[in-house]
C-alpha positions as CSV (number, residue, x, y, z in Angstrom):
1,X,67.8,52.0,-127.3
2,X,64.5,50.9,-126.0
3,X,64.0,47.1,-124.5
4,X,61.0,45.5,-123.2
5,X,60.2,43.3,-120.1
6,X,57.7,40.1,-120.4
7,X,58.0,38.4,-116.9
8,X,54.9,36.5,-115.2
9,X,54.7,35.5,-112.0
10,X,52.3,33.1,-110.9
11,X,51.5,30.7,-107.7
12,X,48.6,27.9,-108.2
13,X,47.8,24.0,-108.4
14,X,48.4,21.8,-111.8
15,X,45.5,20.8,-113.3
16,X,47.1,17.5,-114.7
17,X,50.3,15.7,-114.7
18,X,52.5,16.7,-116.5
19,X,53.7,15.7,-119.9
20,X,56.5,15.2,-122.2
21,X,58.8,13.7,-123.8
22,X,61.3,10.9,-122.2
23,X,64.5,12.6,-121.8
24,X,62.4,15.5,-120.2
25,X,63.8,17.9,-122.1
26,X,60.0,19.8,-123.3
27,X,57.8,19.3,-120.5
28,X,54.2,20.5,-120.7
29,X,51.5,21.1,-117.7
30,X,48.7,23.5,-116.9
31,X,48.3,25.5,-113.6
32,X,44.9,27.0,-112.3
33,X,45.4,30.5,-110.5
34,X,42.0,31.1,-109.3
35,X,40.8,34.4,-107.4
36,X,38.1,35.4,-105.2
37,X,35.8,38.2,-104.0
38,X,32.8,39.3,-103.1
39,X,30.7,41.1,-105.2
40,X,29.1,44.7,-103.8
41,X,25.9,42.4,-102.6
42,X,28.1,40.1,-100.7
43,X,27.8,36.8,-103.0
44,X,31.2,35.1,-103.4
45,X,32.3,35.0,-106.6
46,X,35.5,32.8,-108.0
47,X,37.4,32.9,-111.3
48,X,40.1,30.5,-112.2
49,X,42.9,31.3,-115.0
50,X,44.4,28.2,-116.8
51,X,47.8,28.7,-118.1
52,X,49.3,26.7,-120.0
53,X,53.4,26.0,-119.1
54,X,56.3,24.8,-120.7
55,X,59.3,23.8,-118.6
56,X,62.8,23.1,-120.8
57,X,65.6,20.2,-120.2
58,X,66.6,19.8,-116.2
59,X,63.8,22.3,-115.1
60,X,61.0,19.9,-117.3
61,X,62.7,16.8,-116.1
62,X,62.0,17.6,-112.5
63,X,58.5,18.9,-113.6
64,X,58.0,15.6,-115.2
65,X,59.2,13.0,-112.1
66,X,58.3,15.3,-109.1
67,X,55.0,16.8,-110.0
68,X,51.3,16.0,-110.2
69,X,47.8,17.0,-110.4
70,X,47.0,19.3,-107.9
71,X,50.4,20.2,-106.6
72,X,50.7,24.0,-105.6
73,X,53.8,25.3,-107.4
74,X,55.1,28.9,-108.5
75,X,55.8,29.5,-111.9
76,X,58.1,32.7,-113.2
77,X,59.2,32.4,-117.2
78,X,57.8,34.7,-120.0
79,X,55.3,34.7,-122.2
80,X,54.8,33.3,-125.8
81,X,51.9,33.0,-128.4
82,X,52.9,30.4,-131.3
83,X,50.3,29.6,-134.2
84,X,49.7,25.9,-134.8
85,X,47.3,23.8,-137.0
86,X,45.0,21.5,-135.5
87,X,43.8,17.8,-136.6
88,X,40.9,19.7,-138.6
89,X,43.0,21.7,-140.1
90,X,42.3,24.8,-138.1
91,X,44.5,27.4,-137.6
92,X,44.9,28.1,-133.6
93,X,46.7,30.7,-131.5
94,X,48.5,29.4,-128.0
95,X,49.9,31.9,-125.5
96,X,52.3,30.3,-123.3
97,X,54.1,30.8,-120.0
98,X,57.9,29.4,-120.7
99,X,58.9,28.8,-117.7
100,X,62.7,30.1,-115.9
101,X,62.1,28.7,-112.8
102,X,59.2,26.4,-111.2
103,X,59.4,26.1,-107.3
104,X,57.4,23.1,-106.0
105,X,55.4,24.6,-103.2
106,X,54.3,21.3,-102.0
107,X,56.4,19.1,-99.4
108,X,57.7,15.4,-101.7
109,X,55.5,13.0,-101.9
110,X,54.2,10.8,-98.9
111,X,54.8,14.2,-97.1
112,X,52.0,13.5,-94.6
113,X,53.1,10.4,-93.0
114,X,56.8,12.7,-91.4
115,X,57.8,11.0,-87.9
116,X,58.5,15.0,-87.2
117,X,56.3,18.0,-87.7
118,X,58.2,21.0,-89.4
119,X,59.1,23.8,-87.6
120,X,57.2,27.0,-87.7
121,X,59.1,29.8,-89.8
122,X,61.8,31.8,-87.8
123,X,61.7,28.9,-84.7
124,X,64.4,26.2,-84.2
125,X,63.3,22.9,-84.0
126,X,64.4,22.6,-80.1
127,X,62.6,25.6,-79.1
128,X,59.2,23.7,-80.2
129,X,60.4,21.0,-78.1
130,X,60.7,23.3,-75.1
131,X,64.6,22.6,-75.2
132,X,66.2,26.0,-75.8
133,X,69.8,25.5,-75.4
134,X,72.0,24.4,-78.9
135,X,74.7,21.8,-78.5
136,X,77.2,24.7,-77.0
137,X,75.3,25.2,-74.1
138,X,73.4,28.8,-75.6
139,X,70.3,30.3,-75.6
140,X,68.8,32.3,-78.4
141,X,69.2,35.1,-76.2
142,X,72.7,34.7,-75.8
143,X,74.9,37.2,-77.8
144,X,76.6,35.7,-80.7
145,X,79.9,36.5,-79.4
């Protein structure tokens, strides 16, 4: 028995808010991936890729309330074409990403305005502060025993 694997993976800023209906349960947004390079003369050239995403119930609801134009998010689902007719009467194909899991790669909203910076990766907060000892007394040096 032979299966196949559709799975997408991508990081990059909505476009739009997004939109759907109340209870949140179809959610639809766009996200821009765009990537760079120089060409062999040394111009800088840019591309972006729109795709278009559809979240489903809790996953969309979030979407929906948390999200906005211009927020970095990643995106893993699968994709899916689906044929629909337009207002003119036009036949048009759609390939979208459904979306598994969106991870909001933005800090909330009114982010910048924090009391506290946020640690660096892999530092404690005290150890920015030049305090290196935890409430027992240790070091990270210390063993853990």
């Amino acid at each position: 028995m032979s299966q196949g694997l559709n799975k997408t993976s991508i990081i990059g800023y909505l476009g739009r808010n997004p939109e759907g209906n109340d209870s949140g349960t179809v959610t639809r947004f766009s996200v821009g991936v765009t990537e760079r390079w120089k060409t062999a003369d040394g111009d800088d050239k840019e591309h972006t890729e729109w795709f278009r995403v559809v979240a489903f119930n809790g996953t969309g609801a979030a979407c929906k309330e948390f999200l906005s134009r211009g927020n970095r998010v990643y995106v893993e689902g699968r994709l899916r074409s689906r044929t629909y007719t337009n207002r003119d009467g036009e036949e048009r194909t759609v390939t979208e990403l459904l979306a598994q899991s969106v991870i909001f790669l933005d800090g909330p909203r009114g982010d910048d305005d924090r009391e506290e910076p946020r640690p660096r990766p892999g530092k404690p907060r005290d150890a920015e502060r030049g305090n290196s000892r935890d409430a027992d007394g240790l070091t990270a040096d210390d063993p853990p025993f």
